[in-house]
BAMIBA-19612 format. One line per 2 residues: number of its first residue (from 1); for each residue x, y, z of C-alpha. Coordinates in pm, whole numbers, plus 50000, padded with zeros to 5 digits. Example, Ala and Ser with C-alpha at 12.3 -4.5 7.8 and 13.67 -1.06 7.14 Angstrom:
1) 51230,49550,50780 | 51367,49894,50714 $
This chain:
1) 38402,17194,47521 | 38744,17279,47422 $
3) 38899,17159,47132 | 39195,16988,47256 $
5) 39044,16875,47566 | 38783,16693,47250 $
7) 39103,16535,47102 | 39214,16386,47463 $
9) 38870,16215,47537 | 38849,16077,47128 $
11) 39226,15993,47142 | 39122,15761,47523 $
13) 38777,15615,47323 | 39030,15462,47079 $
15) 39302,15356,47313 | 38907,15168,47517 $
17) 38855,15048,47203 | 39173,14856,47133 $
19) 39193,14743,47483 | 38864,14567,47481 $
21) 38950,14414,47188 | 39221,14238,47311 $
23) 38975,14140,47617 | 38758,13980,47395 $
25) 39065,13697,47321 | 39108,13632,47713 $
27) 38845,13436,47846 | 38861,13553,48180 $
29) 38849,13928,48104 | 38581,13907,47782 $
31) 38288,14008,47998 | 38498,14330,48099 $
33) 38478,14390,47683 | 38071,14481,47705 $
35) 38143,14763,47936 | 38419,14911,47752 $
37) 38226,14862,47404 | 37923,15071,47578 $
39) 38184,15319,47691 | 38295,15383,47351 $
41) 37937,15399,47178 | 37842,15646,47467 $
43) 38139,15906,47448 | 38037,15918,47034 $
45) 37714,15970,47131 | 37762,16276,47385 $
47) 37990,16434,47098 | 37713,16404,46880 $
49) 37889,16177,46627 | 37561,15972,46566 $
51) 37695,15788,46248 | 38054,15669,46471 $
53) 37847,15530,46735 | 37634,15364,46498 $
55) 37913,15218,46290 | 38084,15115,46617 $
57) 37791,14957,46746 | 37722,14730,46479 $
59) 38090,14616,46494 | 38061,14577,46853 $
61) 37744,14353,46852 | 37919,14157,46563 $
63) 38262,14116,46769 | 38079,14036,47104 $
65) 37740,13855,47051 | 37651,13811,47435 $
67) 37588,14175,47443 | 37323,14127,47235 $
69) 36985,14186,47429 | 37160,14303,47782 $
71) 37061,14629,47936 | 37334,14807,47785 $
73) 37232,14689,47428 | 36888,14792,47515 $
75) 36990,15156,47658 | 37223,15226,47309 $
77) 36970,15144,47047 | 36733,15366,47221 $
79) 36974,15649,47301 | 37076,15601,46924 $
81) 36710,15573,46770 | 36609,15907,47003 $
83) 36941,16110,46834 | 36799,16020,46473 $
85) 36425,16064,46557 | 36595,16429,46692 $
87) 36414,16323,47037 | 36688,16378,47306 $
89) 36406,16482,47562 | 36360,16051,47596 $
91) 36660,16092,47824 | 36562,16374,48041 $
């Protein structure tokens, strides 16, 4: 991957990040928050940035609790539990 191109899609994560935020404080778009959340946990994941997405995780789950035991909950902590074990072949 190039470097800048790197930048681009970490510079977007952040700019996902903020934005569902600021869903979380409009009722009618807070659901749309989960999906961006898992967004951002997956794009530190595929740069291999295992301790981000675990930090942002945790903040996630603690800023949104109804993504707490969903599918997408489920699919990060073991996506993040095969990247510590060093077992990426779970996701083959």
């Amino acid at each position: 991957c190039y470097p800048e191109a790197s930048e681009v899609i970490l510079y977007f994560n952040l700019v996902y990040e903020k934005i569902a935020f600021y869903y979380l404080n409009i009722p009618l778009l807070k659901p749309s928050a989960k999906d961006l959340f898992f967004k951002c946990v997956c794009v530190h994941l595929a740069y291999g940035e295992l301790n981000n997405a675990i930090t942002k995780y945790k903040i996630f789950l603690s800023e949104d609790p109804t993504m707490k035991e969903t599918r997408e909950d489920d699919f990060l902590k073991s996506a993040i539990a095969s990247m510590e074990e060093k077992k990426l072949c779970t996701f083959k």
